[in-house]
C-alpha positions as CSV (number, residue, x, y, z in Angstrom):
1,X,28.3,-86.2,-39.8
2,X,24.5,-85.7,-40.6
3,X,23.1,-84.0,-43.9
4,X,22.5,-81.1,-42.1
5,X,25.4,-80.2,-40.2
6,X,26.3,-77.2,-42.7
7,X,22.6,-76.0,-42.4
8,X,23.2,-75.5,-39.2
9,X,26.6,-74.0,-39.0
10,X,25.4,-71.7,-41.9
11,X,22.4,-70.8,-39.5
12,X,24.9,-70.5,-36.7
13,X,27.1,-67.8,-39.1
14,X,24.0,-65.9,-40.6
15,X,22.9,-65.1,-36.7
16,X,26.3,-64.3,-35.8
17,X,26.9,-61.9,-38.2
18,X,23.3,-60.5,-37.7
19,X,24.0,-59.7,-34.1
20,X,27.8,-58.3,-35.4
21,X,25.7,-55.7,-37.2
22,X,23.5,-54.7,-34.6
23,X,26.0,-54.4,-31.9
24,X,27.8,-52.3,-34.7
25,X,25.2,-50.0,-35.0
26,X,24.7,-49.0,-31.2
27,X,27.1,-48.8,-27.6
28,X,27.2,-52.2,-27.6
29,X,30.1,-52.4,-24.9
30,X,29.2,-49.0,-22.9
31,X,26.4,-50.5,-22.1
32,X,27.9,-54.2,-21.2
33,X,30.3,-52.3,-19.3
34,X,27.5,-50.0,-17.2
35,X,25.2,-53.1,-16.8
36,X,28.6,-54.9,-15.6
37,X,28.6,-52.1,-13.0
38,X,25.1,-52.3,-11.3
39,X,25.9,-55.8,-10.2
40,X,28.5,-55.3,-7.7
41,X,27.3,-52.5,-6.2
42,X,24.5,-53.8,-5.6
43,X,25.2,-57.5,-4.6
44,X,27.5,-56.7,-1.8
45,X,25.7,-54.6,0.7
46,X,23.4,-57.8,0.8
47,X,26.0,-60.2,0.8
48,X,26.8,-62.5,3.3
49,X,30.4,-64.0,2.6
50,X,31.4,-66.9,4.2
51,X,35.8,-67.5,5.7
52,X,35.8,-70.5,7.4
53,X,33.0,-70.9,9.9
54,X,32.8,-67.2,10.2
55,X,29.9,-65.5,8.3
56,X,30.6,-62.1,7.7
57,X,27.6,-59.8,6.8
58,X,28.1,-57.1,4.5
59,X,24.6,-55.8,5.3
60,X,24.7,-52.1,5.9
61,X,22.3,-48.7,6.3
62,X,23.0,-47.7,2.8
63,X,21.6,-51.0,1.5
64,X,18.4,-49.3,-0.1
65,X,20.7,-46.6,-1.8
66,X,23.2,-49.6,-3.2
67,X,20.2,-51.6,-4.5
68,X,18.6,-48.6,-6.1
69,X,22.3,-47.0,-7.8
70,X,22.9,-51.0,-9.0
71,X,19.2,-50.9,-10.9
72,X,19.7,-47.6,-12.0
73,X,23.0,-49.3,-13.7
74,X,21.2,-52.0,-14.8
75,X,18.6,-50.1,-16.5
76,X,21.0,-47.5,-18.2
77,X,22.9,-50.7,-19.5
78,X,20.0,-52.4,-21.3
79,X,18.3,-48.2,-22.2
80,X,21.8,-47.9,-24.3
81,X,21.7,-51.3,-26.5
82,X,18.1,-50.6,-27.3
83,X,17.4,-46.9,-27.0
84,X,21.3,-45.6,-28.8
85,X,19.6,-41.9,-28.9
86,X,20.2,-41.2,-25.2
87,X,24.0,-42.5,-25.2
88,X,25.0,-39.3,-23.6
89,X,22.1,-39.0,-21.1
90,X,23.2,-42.6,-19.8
91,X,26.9,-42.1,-19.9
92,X,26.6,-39.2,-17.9
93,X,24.0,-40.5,-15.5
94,X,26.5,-43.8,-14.8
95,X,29.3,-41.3,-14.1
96,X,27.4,-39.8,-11.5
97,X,26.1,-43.0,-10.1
98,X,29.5,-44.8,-10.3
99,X,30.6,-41.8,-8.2
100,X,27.7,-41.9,-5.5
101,X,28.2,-45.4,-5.4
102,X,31.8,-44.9,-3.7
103,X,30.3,-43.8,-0.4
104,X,27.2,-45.2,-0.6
105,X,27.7,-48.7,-1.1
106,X,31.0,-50.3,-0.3
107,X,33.2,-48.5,-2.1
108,X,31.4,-49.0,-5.0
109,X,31.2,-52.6,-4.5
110,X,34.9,-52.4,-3.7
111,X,36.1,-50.6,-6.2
112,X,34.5,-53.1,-9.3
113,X,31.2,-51.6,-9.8
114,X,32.4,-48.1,-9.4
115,X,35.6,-48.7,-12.6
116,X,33.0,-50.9,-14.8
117,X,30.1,-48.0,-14.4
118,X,33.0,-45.0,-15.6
119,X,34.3,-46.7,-18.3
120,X,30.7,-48.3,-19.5
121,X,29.9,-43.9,-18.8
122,X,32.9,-42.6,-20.3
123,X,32.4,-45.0,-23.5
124,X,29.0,-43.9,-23.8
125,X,29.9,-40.7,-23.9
126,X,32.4,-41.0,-26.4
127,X,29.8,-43.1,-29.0
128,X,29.4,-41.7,-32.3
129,X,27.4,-43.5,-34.9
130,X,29.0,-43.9,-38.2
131,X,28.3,-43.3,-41.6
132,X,27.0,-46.1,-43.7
133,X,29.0,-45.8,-47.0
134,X,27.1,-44.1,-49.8
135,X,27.2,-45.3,-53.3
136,X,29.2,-43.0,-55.3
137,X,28.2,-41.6,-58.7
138,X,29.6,-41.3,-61.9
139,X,31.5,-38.4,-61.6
140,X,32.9,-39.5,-58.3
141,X,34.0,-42.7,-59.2
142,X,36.0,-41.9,-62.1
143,X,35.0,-38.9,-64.4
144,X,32.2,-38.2,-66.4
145,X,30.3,-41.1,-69.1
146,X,31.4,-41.1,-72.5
147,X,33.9,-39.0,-74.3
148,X,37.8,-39.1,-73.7
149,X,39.2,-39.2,-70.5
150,X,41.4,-37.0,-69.0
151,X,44.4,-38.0,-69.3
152,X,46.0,-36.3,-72.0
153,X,45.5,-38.5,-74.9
154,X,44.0,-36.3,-77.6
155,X,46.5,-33.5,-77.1
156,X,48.9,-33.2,-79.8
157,X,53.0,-32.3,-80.2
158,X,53.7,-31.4,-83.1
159,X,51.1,-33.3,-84.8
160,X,51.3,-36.1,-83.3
161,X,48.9,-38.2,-80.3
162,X,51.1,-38.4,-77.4
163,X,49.9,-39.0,-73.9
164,X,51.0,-36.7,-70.7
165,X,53.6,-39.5,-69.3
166,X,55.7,-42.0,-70.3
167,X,54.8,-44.8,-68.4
168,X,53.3,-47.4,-71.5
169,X,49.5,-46.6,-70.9
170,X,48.0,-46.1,-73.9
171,X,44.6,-45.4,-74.9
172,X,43.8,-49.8,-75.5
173,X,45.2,-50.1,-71.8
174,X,42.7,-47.3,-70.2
175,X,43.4,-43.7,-68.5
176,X,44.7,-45.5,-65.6
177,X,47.7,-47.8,-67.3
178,X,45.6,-50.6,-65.7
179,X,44.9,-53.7,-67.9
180,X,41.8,-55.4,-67.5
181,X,41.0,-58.9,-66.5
182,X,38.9,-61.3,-68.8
């Protein structure tokens, strides 16, 4: 092992998590999924498979129509990992293609194309972005600065500091009974 094997799998980790965090901030998967769609649908009309010595040619009328529905998928695919604003644009525009696709080309490049291009749609459709967390204040986070918290301790029974429960917290401890480390 070389001297800078652990620059290199640091690198490796830094990138990896940097692309975690972009895919986490976009349809990441709806658009996989869509792009995934294009390619069937769009391959087999031009295809020419091969069993045994016999070629059979997929080649049909609709092979314009295919080709154009497949870019279409294509383009939607890539348009949702960089352009996240039009998520419900896309998802509905690869519904509709995924269902042209069905008469149009193959069966929607037998059946493939046309699932991958709902789901990729239907996920699309469904993306929300989420909230980054935001830092909380003071008052959130556990009552105001300074003076005594509330608890209970400062309330008196018959003349006496007592807090609102029994269970051992005192005011050394904390208001939460919780004992610090350190």
């Amino acid at each position: 092992m070389s001297a800078e094997t652990p620059a290199v799998s640091g690198q490796f980790t830094r990138r990896r998590l940097q692309f975690r965090a972009w895919r986490g901030t976009r349809p990441f998967w709806a658009g996989l999924f869509v792009m995934l769609g294009g390619f069937p649908i769009m391959y087999f009309p031009y295809a020419h498979l091969q069993v045994g010595h016999l070629t059979l040619a997929m080649a049909t009328t609709a092979g314009a129509g295919s080709l154009i529905i497949g870019v279409l998928l294509v383009v939607l695919g890539i348009s949702l990992w960089f352009q996240k604003h039009i998520r419900t644009f896309a998802g509905v525009a690869a519904i509709l293609l995924g269902l042209v696709s069905l008469p149009v080309s193959n069966f929607g490049g037998f059946i493939v194309g046309f699932l991958f291009a709902l789901i990729g749609g239907a996920m699309a459709v469904s993306w929300a972005p989420g909230k980054s967390p935001e830092p909380q204040t003071a008052e959130e986070a556990g009552g105001a600065q300074g003076g005594a918290p509330e608890s209970g301790y400062g309330k008196t029974v018959d003349g006496m500091v007592a807090p609102n429960d029994l269970s051992g917290t005192s005011p050394a401890n904390g208001a939460n009974g919780r004992h610090s480390a350190g």
